[in-house]
C-alpha positions as CSV (number, residue, x, y, z in Angstrom):
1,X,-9.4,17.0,-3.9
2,X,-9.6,13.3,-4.2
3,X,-12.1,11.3,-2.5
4,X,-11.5,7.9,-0.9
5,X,-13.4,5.3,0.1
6,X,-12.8,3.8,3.6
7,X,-13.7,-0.2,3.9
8,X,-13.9,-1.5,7.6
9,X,-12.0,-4.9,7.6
10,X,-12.5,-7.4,10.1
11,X,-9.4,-9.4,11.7
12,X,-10.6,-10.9,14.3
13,X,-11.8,-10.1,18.1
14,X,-11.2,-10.2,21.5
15,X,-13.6,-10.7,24.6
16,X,-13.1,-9.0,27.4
17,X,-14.2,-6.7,30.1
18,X,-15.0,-2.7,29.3
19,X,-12.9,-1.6,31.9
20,X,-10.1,-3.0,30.9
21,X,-9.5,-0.3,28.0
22,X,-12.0,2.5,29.5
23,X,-10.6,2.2,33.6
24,X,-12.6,2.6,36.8
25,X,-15.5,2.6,33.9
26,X,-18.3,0.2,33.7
27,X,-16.4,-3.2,35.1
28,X,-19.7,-5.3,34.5
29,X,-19.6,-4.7,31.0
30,X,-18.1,-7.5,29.1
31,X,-17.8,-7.0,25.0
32,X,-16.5,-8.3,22.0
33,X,-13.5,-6.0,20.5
34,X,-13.1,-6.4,16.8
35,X,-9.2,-6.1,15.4
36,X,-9.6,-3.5,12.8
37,X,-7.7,-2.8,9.4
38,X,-9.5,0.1,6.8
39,X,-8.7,0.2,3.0
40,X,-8.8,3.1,1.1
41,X,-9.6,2.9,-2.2
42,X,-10.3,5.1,-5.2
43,X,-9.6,4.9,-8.7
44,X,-7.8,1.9,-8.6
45,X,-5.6,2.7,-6.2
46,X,-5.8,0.3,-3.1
47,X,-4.0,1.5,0.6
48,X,-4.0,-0.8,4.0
49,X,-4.2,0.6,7.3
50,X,-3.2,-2.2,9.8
51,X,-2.5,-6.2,9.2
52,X,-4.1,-7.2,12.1
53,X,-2.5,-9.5,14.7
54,X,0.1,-13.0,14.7
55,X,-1.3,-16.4,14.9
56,X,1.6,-16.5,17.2
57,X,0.0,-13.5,19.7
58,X,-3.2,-16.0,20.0
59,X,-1.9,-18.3,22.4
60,X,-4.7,-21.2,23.1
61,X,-7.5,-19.6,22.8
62,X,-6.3,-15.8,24.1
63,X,-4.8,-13.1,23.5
64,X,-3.9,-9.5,25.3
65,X,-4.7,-10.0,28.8
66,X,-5.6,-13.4,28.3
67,X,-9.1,-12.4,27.3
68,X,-10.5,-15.3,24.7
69,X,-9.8,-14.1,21.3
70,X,-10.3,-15.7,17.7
71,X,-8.0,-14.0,15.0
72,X,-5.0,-14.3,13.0
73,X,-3.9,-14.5,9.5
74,X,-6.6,-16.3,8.2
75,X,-8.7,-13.5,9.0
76,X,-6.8,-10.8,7.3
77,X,-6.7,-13.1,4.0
78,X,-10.4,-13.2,4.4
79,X,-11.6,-9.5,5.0
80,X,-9.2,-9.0,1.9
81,X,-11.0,-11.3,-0.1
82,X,-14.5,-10.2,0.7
83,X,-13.4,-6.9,-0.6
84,X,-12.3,-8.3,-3.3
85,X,-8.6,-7.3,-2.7
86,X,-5.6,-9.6,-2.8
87,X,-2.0,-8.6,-1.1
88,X,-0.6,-8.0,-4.5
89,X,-3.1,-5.6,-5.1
90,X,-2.0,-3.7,-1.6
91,X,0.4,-0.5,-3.0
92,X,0.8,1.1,0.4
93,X,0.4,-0.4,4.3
94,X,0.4,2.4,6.6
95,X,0.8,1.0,10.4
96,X,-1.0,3.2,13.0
97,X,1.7,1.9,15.2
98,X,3.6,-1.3,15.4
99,X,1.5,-3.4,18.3
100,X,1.4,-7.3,18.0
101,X,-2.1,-6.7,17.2
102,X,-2.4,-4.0,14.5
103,X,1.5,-4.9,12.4
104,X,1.3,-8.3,12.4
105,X,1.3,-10.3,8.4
106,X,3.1,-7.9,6.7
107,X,5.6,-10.1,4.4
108,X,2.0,-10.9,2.4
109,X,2.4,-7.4,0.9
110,X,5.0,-7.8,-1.2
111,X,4.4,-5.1,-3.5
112,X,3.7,-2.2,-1.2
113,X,5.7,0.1,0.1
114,X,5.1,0.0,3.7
115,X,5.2,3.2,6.3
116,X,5.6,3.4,10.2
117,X,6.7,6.3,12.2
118,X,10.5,6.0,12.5
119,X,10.3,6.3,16.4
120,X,7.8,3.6,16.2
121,X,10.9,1.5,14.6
122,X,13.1,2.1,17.5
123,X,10.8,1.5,20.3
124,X,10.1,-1.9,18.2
125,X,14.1,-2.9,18.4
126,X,14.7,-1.1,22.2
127,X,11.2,-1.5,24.2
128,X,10.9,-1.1,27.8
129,X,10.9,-3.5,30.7
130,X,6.7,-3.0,31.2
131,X,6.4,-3.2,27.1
132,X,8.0,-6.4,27.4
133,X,5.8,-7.5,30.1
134,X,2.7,-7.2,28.7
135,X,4.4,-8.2,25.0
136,X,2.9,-5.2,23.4
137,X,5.9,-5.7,20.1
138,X,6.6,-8.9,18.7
139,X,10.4,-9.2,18.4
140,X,9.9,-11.5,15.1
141,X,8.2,-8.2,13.6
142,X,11.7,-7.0,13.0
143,X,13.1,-9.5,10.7
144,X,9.6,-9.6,8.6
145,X,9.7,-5.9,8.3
146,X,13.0,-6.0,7.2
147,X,12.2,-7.7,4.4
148,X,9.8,-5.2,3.0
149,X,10.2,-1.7,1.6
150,X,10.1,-0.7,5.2
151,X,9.6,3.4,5.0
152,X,10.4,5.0,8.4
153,X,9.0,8.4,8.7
154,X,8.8,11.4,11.2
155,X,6.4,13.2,11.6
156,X,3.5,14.6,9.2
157,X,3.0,14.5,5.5
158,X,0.9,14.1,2.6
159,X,0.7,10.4,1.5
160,X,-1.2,11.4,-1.7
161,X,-4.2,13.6,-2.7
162,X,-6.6,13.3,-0.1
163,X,-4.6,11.2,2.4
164,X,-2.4,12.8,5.0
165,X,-0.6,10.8,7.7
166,X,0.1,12.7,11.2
167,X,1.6,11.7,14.1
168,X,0.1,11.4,17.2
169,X,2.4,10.0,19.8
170,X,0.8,9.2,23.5
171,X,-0.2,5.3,23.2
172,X,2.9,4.4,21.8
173,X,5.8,6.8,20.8
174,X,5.6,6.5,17.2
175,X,1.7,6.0,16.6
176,X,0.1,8.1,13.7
177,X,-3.1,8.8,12.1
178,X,-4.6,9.1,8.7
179,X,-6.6,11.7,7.2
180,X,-8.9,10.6,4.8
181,X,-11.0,12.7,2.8
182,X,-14.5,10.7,2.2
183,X,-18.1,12.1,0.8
184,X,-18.9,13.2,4.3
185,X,-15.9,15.0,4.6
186,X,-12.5,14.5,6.4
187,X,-12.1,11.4,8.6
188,X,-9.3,10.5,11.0
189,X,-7.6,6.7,11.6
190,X,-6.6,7.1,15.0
191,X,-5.4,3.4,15.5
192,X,-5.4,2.9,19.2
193,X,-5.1,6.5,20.5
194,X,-9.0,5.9,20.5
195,X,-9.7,2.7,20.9
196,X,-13.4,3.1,21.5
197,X,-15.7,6.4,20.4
198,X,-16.4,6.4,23.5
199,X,-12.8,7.9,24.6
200,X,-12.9,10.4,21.7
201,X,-16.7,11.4,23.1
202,X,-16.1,10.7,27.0
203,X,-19.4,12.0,27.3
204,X,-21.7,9.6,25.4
205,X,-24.3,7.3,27.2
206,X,-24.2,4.2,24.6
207,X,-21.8,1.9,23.3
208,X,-23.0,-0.7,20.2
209,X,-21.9,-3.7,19.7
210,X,-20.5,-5.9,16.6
211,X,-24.2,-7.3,16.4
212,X,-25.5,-3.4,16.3
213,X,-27.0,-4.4,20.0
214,X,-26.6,-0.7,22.1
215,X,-25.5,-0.8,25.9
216,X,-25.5,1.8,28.3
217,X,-22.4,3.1,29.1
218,X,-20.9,5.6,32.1
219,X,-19.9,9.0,30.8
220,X,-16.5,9.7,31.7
221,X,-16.0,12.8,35.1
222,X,-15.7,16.3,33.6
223,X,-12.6,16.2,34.8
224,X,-11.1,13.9,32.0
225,X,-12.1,17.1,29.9
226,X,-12.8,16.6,26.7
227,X,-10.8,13.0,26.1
228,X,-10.9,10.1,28.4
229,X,-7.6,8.0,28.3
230,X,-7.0,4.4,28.2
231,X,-5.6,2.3,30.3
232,X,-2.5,1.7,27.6
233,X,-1.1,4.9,27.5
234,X,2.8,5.5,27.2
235,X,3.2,9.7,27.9
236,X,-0.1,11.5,29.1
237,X,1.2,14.9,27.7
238,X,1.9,13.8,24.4
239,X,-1.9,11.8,24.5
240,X,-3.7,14.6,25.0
241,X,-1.8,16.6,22.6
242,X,-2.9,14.0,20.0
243,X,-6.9,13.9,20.8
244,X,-6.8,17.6,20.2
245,X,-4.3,17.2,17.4
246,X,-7.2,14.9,15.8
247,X,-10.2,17.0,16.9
248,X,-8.7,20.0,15.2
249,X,-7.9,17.9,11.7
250,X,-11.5,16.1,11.2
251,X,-14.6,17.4,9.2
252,X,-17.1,17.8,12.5
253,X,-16.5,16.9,16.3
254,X,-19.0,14.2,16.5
255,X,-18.5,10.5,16.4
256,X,-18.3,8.8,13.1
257,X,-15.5,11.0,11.9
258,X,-12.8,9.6,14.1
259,X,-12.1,5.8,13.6
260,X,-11.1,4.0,16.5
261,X,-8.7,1.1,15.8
262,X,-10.8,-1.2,17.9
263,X,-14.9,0.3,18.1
264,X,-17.0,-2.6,17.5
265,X,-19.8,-0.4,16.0
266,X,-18.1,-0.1,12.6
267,X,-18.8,-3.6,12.2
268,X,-23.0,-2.5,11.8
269,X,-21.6,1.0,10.4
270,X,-19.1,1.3,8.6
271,X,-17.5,4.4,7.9
């Protein structure tokens, strides 16, 4: 089988409380949240997961929740370049779900076919009232993907050797993951299912930051089971299906296997 290698991009960040993803969970906490893409590349072949977010979405200063953020386009031209990467070179974008702050910038990759769960697509063009309210799609995302070789999928599939895309519904109704078979085995892309390790591992004790600085961290109740949700979270059932959907598809059930589209400790890791 194929083996990839996964780069950790970095788009950008946000600042804001712990809590606010992880509820009723360490409210004193306050961190920096990087916006995450991950390329996979071997033998010449180059694949994008996530574009980060709109300049647009970064409204003085803030962003979600109007928590100070810096990001943008800039900074997805510049993670591409340090890894030495231009749009052209991009042959597929896979979007982990369409969010203002993961599908953002995708007209730059004008050679790739580009691949989002089909009833990711709808919820795009027909979101609810309380999707509206916190502007979790950007309505201009539907004319820009329009103009690319927009792929809409269902379901699971096999990208390519060593890549398989699932879908794991719960955050958003279309989200999916990626598969990626590495040197240390099998890892998952779980976008925002997981934002943090922490919600894939409810039971760890430490969270590091982008600076590789550790904090202690509450441990979720036993009864979260094995899974602790956040507090963006679209159908419960379908949530939990996916964390054990992803459990049962990675190499090992330890952190470091499943990428979270938003854990700040890739940026001193890697994956």
């Amino acid at each position: 089988m194929t083996t990839w290698n996964v780069k950790v991009l970095y788009y950008g960040k946000i600042t804001l409380p712990k809590a606010a993803l992880t509820p009723n969970l360490d409210a004193d906490l306050t961190i920096d949240i990087p916006y995450l893409g991950f390329l996979l590349q071997s033998e010449g072949h180059n694949i994008l997961v996530d574009t980060g977010i709109s300049d647009s979405f970064i409204v003085d200063g803030k962003a979600w929740g109007g928590w100070p953020a810096q990001a943008g386009r800039a900074y997805l031209e510049k993670a591409l370049a340090e890894a030495k990467v231009s749009p052209k070179d991009i042959e597929t974008v896979i979007y982990t779900h369409l969010h203002n702050d993961h599908a953002a910038n995708c007209s730059l990759f004008k050679n790739a076919r580009v691949i989002a769960q089909k009833d990711e697509w709808e919820t795009l063009l027909d979101p609810l009232p309380v999707m509206n309210v916190r502007k979790d799609y950007d309505p201009g995302l539907i004319s820009e993907l329009a103009s690319v070789n927009l792929l809409k999928v269902e379901g699971d599939f096999e990208l390519t050797d060593g890549i398989k895309v699932f879908k794991t519904p719960g955050h958003s109704p279309g989200s999916q993951s990626v598969a990626v078979n590495t040197k240390k085995g099998v890892v998952a892309i779980v976008g925002d299912q997981f934002h943090l390790s922490c919600m894939a591992f409810p039971k760890q004790t430490e969270l590091i930051d982008m600076e590789g600085k550790k904090h202690s961290i509450t441990p979720a109740p036993d009864i979260y089971g094995s899974t602790y949700p956040s507090s963006l979270v679209y159908n419960y059932y379908d949530w939990y299906d996916s964390g054990y959907k992803i459990k049962a598809v990675v190499s090992a059930y330890e952190p470091g296997f499943i990428i979270g589209g938003h854990e700040p400790s890739l940026m001193v890791t890697g994956v």
